[in-house]
Structure formats: structure tokens, C-alpha cells
C-alpha positions as CSV (number, residue, x, y, z in Angstrom):
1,X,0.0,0.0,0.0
2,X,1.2,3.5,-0.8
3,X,2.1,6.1,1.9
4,X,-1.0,8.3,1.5
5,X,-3.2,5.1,1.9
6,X,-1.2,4.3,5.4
7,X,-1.8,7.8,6.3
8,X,-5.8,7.4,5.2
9,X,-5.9,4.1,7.1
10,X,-4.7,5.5,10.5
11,X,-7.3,8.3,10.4
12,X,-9.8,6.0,9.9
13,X,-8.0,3.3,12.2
14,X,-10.9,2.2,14.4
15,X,-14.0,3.1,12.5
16,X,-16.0,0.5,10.7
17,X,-19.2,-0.5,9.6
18,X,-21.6,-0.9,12.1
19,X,-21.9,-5.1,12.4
20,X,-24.3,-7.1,15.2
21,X,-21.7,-10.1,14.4
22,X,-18.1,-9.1,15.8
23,X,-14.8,-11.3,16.4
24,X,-12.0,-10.5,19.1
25,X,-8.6,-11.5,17.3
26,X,-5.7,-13.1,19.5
27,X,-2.8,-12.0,19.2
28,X,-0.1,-14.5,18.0
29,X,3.1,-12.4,18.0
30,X,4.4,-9.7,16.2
31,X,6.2,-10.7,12.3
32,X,10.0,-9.4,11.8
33,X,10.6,-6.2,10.0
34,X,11.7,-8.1,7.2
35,X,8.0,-8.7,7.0
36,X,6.6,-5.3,7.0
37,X,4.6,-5.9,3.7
38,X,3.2,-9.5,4.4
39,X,0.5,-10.6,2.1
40,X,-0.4,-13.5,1.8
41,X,-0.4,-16.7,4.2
42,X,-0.6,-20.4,4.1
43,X,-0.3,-23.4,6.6
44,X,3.3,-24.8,6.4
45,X,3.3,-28.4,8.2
46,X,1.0,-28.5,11.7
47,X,3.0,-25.2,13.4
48,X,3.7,-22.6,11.4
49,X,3.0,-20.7,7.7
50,X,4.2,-19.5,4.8
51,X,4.0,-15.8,3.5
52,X,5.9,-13.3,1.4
53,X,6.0,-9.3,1.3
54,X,4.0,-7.4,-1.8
55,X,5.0,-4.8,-4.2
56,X,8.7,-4.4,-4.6
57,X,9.7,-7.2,-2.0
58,X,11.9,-10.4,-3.0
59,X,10.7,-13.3,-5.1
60,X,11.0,-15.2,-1.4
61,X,9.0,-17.4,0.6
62,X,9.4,-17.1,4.5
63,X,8.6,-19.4,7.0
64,X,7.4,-18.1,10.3
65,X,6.2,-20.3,13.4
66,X,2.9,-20.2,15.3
67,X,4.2,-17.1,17.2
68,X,5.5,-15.2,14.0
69,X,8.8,-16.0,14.5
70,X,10.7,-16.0,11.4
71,X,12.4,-19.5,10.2
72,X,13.6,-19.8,7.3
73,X,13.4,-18.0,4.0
74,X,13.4,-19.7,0.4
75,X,14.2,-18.0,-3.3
76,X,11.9,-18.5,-5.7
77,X,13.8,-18.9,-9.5
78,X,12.2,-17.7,-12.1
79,X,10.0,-15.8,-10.7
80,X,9.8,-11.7,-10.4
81,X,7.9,-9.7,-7.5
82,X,5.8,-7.3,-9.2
83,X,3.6,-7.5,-7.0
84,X,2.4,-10.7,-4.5
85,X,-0.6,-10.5,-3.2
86,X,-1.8,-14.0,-2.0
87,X,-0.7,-17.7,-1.5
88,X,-3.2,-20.9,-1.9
89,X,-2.0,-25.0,-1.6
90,X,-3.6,-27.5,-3.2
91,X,-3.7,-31.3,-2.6
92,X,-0.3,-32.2,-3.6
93,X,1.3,-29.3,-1.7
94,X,2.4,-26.8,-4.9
95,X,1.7,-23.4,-3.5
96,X,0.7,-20.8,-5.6
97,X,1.9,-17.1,-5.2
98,X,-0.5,-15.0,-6.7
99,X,2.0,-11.7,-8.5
100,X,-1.3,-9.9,-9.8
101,X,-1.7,-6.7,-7.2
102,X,-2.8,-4.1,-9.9
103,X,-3.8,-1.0,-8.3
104,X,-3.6,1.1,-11.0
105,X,-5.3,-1.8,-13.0
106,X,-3.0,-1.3,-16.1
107,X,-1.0,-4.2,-15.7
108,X,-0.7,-6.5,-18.4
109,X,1.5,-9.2,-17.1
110,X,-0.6,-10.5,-14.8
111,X,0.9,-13.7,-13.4
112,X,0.8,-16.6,-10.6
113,X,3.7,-18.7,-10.2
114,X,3.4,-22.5,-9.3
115,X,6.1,-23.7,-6.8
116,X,6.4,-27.5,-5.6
117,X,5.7,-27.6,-1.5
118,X,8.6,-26.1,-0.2
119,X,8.1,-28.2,3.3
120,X,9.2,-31.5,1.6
121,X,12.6,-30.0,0.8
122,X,15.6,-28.8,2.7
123,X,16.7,-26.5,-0.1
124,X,17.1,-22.7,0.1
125,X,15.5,-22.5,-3.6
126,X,12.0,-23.6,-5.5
127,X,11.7,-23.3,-9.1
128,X,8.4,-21.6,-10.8
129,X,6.4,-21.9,-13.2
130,X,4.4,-19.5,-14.6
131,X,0.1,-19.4,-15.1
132,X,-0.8,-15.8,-16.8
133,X,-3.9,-14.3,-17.3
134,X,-5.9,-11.8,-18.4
135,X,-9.7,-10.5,-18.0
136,X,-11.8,-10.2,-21.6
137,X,-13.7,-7.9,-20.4
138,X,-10.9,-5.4,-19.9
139,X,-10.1,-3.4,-23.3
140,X,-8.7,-0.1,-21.4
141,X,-5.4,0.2,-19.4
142,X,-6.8,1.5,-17.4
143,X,-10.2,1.4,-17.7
144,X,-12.6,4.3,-16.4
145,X,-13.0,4.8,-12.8
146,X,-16.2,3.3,-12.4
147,X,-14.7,0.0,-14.2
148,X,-11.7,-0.1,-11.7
149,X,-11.8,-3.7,-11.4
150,X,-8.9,-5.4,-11.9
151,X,-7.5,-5.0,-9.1
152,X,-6.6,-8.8,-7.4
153,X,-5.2,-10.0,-3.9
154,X,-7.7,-13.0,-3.2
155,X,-7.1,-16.9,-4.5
156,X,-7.8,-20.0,-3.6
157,X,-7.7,-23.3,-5.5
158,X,-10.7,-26.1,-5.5
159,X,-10.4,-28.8,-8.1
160,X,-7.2,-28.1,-10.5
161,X,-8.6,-25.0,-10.3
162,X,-7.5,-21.0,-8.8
163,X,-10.4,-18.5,-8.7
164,X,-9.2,-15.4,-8.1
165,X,-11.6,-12.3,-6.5
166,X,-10.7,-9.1,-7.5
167,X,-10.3,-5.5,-5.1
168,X,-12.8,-3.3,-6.1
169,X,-11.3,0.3,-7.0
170,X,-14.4,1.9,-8.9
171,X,-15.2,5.4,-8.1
172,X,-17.9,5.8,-6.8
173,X,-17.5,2.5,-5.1
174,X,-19.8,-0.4,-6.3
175,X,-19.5,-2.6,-3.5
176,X,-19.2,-5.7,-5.6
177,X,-15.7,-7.9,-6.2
178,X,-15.9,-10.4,-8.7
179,X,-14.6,-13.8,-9.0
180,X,-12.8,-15.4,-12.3
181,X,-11.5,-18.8,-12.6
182,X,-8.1,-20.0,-14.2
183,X,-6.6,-23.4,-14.7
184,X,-3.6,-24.6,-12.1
185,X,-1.9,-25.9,-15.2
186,X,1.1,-23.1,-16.4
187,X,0.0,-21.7,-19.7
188,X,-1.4,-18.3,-20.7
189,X,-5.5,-18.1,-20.2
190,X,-8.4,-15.9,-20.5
191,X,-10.1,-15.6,-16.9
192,X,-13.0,-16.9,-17.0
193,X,-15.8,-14.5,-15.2
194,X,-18.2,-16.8,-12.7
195,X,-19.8,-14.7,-10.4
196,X,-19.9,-11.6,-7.9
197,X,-20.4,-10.9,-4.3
198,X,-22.1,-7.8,-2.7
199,X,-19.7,-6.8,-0.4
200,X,-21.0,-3.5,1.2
201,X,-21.4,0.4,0.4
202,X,-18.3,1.3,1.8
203,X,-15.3,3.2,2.2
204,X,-13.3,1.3,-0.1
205,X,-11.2,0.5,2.9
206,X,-13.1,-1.5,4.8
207,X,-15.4,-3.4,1.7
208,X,-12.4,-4.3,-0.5
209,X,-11.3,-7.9,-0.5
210,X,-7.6,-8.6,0.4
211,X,-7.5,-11.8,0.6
212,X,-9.3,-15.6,0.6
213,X,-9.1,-19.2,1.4
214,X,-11.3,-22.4,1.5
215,X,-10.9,-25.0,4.4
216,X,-9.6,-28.2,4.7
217,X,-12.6,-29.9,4.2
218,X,-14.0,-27.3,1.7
219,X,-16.8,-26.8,3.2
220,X,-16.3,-23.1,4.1
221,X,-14.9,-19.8,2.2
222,X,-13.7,-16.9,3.8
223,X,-13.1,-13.2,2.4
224,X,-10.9,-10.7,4.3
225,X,-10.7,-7.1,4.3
226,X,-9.4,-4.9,6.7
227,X,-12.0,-4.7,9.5
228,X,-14.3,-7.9,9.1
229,X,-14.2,-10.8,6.8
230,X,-17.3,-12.5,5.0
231,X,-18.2,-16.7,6.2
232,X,-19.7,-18.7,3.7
233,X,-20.4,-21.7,6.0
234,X,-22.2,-24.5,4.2
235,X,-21.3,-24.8,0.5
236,X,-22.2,-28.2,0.1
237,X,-20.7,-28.9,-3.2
238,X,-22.3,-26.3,-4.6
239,X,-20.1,-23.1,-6.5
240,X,-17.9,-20.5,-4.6
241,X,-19.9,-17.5,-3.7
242,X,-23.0,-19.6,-3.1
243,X,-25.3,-19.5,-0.1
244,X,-25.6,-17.3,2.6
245,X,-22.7,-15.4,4.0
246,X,-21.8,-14.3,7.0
247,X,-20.5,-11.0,8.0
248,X,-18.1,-10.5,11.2
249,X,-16.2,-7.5,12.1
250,X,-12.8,-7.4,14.1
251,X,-13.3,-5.8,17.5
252,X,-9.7,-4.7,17.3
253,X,-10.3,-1.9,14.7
254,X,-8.8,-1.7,11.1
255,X,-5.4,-2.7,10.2
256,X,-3.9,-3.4,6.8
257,X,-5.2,-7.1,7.1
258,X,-4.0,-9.1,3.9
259,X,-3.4,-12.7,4.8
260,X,-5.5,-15.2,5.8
261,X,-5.9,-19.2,6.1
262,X,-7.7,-22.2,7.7
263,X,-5.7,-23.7,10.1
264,X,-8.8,-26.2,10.6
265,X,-12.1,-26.3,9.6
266,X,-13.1,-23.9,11.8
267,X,-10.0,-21.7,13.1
268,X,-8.2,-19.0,11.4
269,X,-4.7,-17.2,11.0
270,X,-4.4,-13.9,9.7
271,X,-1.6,-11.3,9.3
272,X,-1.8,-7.7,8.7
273,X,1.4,-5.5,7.2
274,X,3.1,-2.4,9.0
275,X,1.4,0.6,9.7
276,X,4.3,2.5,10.9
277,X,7.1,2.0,13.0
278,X,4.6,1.9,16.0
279,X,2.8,-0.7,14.6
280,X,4.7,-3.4,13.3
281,X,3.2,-6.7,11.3
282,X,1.4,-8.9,13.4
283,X,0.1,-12.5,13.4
284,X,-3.8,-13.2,15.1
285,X,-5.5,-16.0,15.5
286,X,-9.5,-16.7,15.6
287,X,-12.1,-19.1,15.9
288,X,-14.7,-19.1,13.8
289,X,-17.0,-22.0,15.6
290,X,-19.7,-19.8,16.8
291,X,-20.6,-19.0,13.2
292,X,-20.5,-22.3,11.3
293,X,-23.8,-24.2,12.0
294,X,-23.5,-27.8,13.7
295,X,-25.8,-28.9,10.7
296,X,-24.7,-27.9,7.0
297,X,-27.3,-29.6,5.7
298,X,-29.9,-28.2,4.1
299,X,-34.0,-29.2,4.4
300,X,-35.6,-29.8,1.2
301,X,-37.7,-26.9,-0.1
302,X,-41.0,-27.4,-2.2
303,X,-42.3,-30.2,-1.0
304,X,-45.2,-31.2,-2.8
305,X,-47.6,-34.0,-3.4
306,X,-49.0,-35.3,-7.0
307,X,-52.0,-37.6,-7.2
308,X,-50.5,-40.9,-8.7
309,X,-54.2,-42.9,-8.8
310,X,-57.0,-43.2,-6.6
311,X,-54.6,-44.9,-4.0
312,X,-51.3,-42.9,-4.9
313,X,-49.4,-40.0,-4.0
314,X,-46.1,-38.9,-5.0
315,X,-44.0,-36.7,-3.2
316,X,-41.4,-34.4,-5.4
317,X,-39.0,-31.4,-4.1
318,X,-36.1,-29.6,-5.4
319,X,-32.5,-31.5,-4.6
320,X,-30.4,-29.8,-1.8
321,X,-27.1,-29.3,-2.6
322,X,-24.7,-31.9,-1.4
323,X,-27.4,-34.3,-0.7
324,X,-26.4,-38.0,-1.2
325,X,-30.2,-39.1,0.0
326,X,-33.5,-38.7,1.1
327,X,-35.6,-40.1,3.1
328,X,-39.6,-38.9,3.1
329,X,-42.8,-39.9,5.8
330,X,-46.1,-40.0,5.7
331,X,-49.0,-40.4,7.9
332,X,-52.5,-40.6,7.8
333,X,-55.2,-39.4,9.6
334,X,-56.1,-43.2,11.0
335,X,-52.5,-43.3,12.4
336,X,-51.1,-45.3,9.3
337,X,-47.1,-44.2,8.6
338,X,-45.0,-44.9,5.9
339,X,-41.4,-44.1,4.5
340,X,-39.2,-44.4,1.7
341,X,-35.6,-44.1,0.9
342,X,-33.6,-43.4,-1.6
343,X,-31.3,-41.2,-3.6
344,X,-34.1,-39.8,-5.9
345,X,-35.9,-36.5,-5.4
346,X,-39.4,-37.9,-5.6
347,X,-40.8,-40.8,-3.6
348,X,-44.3,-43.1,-4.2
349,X,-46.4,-44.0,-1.9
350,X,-49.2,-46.9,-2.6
351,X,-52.2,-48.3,-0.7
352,X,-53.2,-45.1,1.0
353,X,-56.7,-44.6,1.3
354,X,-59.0,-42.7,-0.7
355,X,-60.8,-40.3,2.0
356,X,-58.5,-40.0,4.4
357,X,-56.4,-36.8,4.5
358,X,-52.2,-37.4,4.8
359,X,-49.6,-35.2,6.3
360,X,-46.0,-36.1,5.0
361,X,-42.6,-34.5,5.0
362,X,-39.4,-35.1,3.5
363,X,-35.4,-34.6,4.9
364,X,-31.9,-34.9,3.5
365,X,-29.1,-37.2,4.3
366,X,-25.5,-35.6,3.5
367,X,-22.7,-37.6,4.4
368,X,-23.0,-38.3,8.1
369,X,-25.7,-35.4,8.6
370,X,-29.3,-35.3,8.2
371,X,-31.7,-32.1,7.5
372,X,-34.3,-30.9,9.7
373,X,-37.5,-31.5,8.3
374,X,-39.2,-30.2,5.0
375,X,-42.2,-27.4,5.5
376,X,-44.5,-29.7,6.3
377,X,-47.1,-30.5,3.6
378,X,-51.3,-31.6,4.1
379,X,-53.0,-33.6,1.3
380,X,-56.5,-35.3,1.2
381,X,-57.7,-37.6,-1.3
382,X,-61.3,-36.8,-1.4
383,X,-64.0,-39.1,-2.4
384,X,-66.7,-36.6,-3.9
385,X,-68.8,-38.3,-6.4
386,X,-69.6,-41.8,-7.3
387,X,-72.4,-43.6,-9.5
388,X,-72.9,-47.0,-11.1
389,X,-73.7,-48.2,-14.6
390,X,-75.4,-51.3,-15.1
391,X,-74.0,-53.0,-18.8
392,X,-74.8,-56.5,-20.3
393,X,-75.3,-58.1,-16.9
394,X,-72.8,-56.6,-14.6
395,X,-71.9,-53.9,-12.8
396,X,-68.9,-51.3,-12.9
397,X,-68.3,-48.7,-10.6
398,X,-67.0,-45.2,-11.6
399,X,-65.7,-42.9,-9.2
400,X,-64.3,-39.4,-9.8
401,X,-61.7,-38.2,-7.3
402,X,-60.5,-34.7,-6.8
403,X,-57.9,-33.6,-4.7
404,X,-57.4,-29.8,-3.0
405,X,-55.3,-28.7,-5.9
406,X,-57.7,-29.6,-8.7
407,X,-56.5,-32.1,-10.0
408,X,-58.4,-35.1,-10.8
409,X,-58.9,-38.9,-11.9
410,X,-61.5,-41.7,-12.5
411,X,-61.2,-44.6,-10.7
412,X,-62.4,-46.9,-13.5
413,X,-60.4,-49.9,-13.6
414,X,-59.1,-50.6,-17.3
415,X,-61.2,-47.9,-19.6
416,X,-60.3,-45.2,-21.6
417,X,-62.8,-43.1,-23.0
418,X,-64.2,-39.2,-22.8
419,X,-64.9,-36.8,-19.9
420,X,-67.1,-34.3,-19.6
421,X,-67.6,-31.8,-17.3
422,X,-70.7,-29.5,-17.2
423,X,-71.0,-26.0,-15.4
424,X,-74.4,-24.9,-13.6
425,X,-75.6,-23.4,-16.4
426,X,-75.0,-26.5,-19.0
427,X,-72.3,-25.2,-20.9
428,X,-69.5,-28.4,-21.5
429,X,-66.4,-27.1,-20.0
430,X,-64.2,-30.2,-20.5
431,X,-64.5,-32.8,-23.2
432,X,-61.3,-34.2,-22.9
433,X,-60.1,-38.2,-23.6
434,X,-58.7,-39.9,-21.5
435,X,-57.2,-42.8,-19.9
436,X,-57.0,-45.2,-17.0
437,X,-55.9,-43.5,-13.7
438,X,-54.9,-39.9,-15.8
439,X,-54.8,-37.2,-13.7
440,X,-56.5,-33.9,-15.4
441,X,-56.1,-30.6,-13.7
442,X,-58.5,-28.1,-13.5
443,X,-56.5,-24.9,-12.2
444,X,-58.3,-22.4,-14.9
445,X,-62.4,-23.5,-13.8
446,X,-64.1,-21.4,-11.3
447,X,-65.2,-22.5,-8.1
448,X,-68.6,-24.3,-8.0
449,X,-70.3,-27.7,-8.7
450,X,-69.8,-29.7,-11.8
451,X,-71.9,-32.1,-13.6
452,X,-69.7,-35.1,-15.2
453,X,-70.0,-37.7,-17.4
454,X,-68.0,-40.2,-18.4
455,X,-68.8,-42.8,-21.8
456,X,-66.5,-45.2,-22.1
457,X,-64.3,-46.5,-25.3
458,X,-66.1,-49.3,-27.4
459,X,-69.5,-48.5,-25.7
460,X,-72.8,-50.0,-27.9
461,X,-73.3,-46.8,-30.2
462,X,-77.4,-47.6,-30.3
463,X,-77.3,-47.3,-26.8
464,X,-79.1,-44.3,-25.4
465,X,-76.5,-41.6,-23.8
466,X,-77.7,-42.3,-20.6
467,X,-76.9,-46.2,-20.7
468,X,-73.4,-46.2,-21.6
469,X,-72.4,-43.6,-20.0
470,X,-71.5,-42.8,-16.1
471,X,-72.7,-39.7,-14.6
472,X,-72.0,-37.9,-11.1
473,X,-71.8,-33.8,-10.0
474,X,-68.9,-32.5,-7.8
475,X,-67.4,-29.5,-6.2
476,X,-64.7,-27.4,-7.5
477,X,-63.6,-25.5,-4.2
């Protein structure tokens, strides 16, 4: 950061956005002056981390223990510091050091070096290789000042993957930082643009992003700035930048925050850089337990039920993300229960009984953890009109059933043939075909009663109307 923005940051040194979630740091210890400009951070073994200084510094690596302590210090070859902004790991241990810091965002050579994991080697020296990028969207250098952003300190890397989130600049400030994706692979790449994140209003200073990381179990994203960062708790599989997050502000004030790491699935580490001589660099600790719900997983939503014959309801709702099962009840009015299983989002459930009215509800199984229970949902299957029809010597009985939702079937065995239905002043509102067990729905008729009449495929065509057909009334509520 430049010296008028240290000077801007002290005045404001204390004052932040007014936040009913806030987070006491602890102190760690304080970094060594070699460290003044520390950036970014990331775990190195079980007891200590990895950083590096921004704009200007060495192409180095420095190890520092669990109190800050500095421990060792490795060269990176073939590699420039333009300006570092952020470290991220991924499953084999490469680090990435993230040489895109672009406040003027006129940079061209924008640039993130791949290292092997300096902890499995004794050597004072890594070699790099080189991943560089550029944003499509950008055609000025620099753009306008309400499109200042391109501006980066904030990567991590999920699935052979780095997805970067940029610092907002714009002026007037928009509030929003936006995340691309690149390939871990080296090679030369056009960032691809995936989403964006509402920060805040403002200042700049405290609703800027400065840096990110995902946790060991990568469940959970977090986005620093310099007085608060932003929780994503329960992502489930699903995208970065998905879900509800969380936003908790520092207790201690604002400080030039720009390093930050998981050192479990709920605990973090983050460092800030020098503010003057007064305040030196300093390493904090914090636990971010009280916001990351026991239960990540999430109840089904839109539970609903679908007639599936005069017996038959099927449950359907919308999958939850991360969900590897589902499980869904239901119980009648008599005291009957039933459940299914499976990995489906829709269950059936047979031999209910026609009459009876069935309340049911539906939860998810992910991994080891299982949702609270769906909304839950009420459904009767209503008997409403019935008649018989006498035909060559036996007798077949016809019902209509209607459920609360309008929609509606014949119980009639094995025959197809054509429904009617009649309004109260004799106009033929349906004259429909249809078929064993089809359900029609009848969303777009006003409330009232209803004459029907059924005549069934292959009836005696000499017959009168009335003796091959079946005939009933019901209510539309």
C-alpha cells in the first residue's frame, strides 16, 4: 500500500461498519521487519506458515512459526515480484503465489507462479512456473474509474482450479468484487468471469477484498478485508460465492489485514502488514466456531404431493445441494405411517386410502448429517362423487376423485374413454379423452359444482346416452 493510503488508514484506524456479528482477534506475536509488507499466508506443516512481502519485496517465501517467529526464508527462481498478493495450496502441496496486485489496473502481465511444497525440501531455492492471465472484459489500461476492477489480492484453488476475486477500485464505489477462474496448469489463459459478491457500500477500505481461502474440508470460504471478513459456511458442493454469507467485524479496529488461512475447519490465521514503525506486522489468531452451524445440511424446499391414482401420492421437491439421500414420511389421519428411501428427489407411496387426509414430510441425508425437516405438507384424497352403470349383466363402478389442488382422476379400472364436465348453467367445460388413472387438472375453472359424465371406449353406439355412459356432479372449491 502506498504512503498516502497508510496515512488514510490511520485516520480512519478504528472506525468501521456498524456489524451485530463481531470477532475478538488473538494475538499470535508480532512478524520481523523483514515482514513489513506480508501478504499473503498459508499453513506450512501443523505449526507454522508460509508468506511473502507485496509490491517491490523479493521473489522469497518465509517461514514463520505459530508465534510469527521467522524461520527460514526460500528464493523463488524464475519468478519476479511485481507485486504478491496471495498464497493458496492444493492437494499435492504446490503453493501458488499470486503476482497480480494491480492497483492502478494497467497491468498486463498479470501472473501466478506454481512452486512444488517447499516443506518437503531442505533446499534454500524452488523453481516456478508461470500461469498468466488476463480478464476479456478489460479493453482499457486503465479502464474508467467506475470499471476499476482489476485490481486482485484474493485466490484460492478447489479442483485443478484458482479463482481469483478481485479488489474493487471503482469510483464511486460499487460494493461488488468479482470472481474469475483460471486453470492450475502453467499456460497463458483468459479468466474466465463466474460470479460476484455484494460486499457493502463502503469506504473502499473496509469493503475491499484482500485476501481468501477455502478449508480443509472445503466446506467453508472466507473473504478478508481490513475490518471484518465474510463466512460462507455450508457450500455443500455447490459453487464458490454460493449461499448465505456471514458478516463478522474485528473488535480490534482496522489494520492493513491481507493474509488469511484455515488452520482447521473452523479456526483461522491472519496477518496484517506495518502501519508505521509503532505498529509493526502482526500475526492473530481466531475461531470461527460460533458461526459455522453444527448442521450444513440443508431441508428440502417445495415439498409437494401429486395424485398418482385413486390410492397414490407422489412426493417431489427440489434437490439440496450436497445431498447424497433422502428419506420422506407419511402419515394418515387413522394413524397409518409410511417411509421411503432413496437417492431420488421424488418418492411413491401406494395403498393409502381414498378419504383420508395425509400429512407427509421429506429430509436430506448428507454424508453423516441429516436435515431438519421439510415445510410440512397436508393432502386429502377426497372421495366426492360416485355412480354405477349397469351393462350386459354386470356392474362397474366409476368414481371421480378430486384432490385440494384440482386435479383429478376416475377410478375406472381398465377404460379409456371421454370426460365431460358440465358448469351450472350447461355449458361443456371439459371434453377431454382420457385414460385409465390420468390425472387432469382443473387450475383455470371457477369455483362451484360440476356435472360429469364419463362414456366409455367401445361403448354400444345404439345405446341411449344415458346407458353407456356414467354420470356424477362435484365440487370445485
Amino acid at each position: 500500500m502506498n504512503v498516502f493510503g497508510r496515512i488514510l488508514l490511520v485516520l480512519i484506524l478504528g472506525i468501521g461498519q456498524a456489524s451485530s456479528q463481531t470477532l475478538s482477534l488473538s494475538e499470535a506475536g508480532t512478524l520481523s521487519p523483514v515482514l513489513s509488507e506480508t501478504s499473503g499466508l498459508e499453513t506450512s506443516g501443523t505449526d507454522g506458515y508460509w508468506t511473502h512481502n507485496d509490491s517491490g519485496g523479493q521473489p522469497k517465501l518465509y517461514r514463520i512459526n505459530a508465534s510469527g517467529m521467522l524461520e527460514r526464508t526460500v528464493h523463488v527462481s524464475g519468478a519476479t515480484n511485481m507485486d504478491w498478493e496471495d498464497l493458496t495450496r492444493d492437494a499435492a502441496g504446490n503453493l501458488y503465489i499470486g503476482d497480480f496486485g494491480n492497483n492502478s489496473n494497467s497491468r498486463t502481465d498479470l501472473t501466478i507462479y506454481k512452486v512444488p511444497d517447499p516443506d518437503a525440501s531442505l533446499s534454500d531455492t524452488v523453481a516456478a512456473v508461470t500461469i498468466q492471465f488476463h480478464y476479456p472484459e478489460q479493453s482499457a489500461f486503465p479502464p474508467p474509474p467506475a470499471q476499476l476492477q482489476c485490481d486482485l489480492e484474493a485466490m484460492v484453488h478447489l479442483n485443478g482450479n484458482l479463482f481469483l476475486f478481485t479488489k474493487n477500485r471503482s469510483e464511486p464505489f460499487s460494493g461488488y468484487t468479482r470472481m474469475y477462474r483460471v486453470p492450475d496448469a502453467p499456460g497463458t489463459y483468459a479468466a474466465q468471469l463466474l460470479d460476484s459478491f455484494y460486499a457493502g457500500p463502503g469506504p473502499a477500505l473496509t469493503d475491499w477484498i484482500t485476501a481468501a481461502d477455502i478449508s480443509p474440508d472445503r466446506q467453508k470460504l472466507v473473504l478478508l478485508s481490513y475490518n471484518k471478513l465474510w463466512l460462507f459456511p455450508c457450500r455443500n458442493g455447490r459453487p464458490l460465492l454460493s449461499g448465505a454469507a456471514v458478516s463478522i467485524q474485528f473488535s480490534g479496529g482496522t489494520t492493513l489485514k491481507e493474509g488469511v488461512v484455515f488452520t482447521d475447519n473452523q479456526r483461522v490465521a491472519i496477518s496484517d502488514e506495518a502501519l508505521s514503525t509503532f505498529l509493526p506486522p502482526r500475526l492473530y489468531t481466531a475461531d470461527l466456531g460460533p458461526w459455522i452451524p453444527i448442521n450444513c445440511c440443508e431441508k428440502p424446499a417445495g415439498l409437494r404431493a401429486v395424485p398418482a391414482g385413486s390410492n397414490k401420492l407422489r412426493f417431489i421437491w427440489q434437490a439440496v445441494p450436497g445431498a447424497d439421500g433422502y428419506r420422506a414420511r407419511i402419515r394418515g389421519n387413522d394413524g397409518s405411517l409410511a417411509q421411503r428411501t432413496g437417492s431420488d428427489t421424488t418418492q411413491l407411496f401406494s395403498g393409502l386410502t381414498p378419504g383420508l387426509t395425509y400429512q407427509g414430510f421429506a429430509q436430506a441425508r448428507c454424508g453423516n448429517q441429516v436435515s431438519a425437516p421439510s415445510d410440512t405438507i397436508t393432502y386429502s384424497l377426497l372421495r366426492l362423487a360416485s355412480s354405477q352403470h349397469a351393462a350386459k349383466n354386470k356392474q362397474a363402478s366409476i368414481t371421480l376423485l378430486c384432490s385440494p389442488y384440482r386435479e383429478c382422476w376416475l377410478d375406472h379400472g381398465t377404460s379409456s374413454g371421454v370426460l365431460q364436465l358440465i358448469n351450472a348453467n350447461g355449458a361443456i367445460t371439459i371434453n377431454q379423452q382420457i385414460s385409465p388413472q390420468q390425472i387432469i387438472r382443473l387450475e383455470s375453472l371457477p369455483a362451484g359444482w360440476y356435472a360429469w359424465m364419463f362414456t366409455p371406449d367401445g361403448s354400444c353406439q345404439h345405446e341411449a346416452p344415458a346407458m353407456r355412459a356414467t354420470a356424477g356432479s362435484c365440487w370445485l372449491p
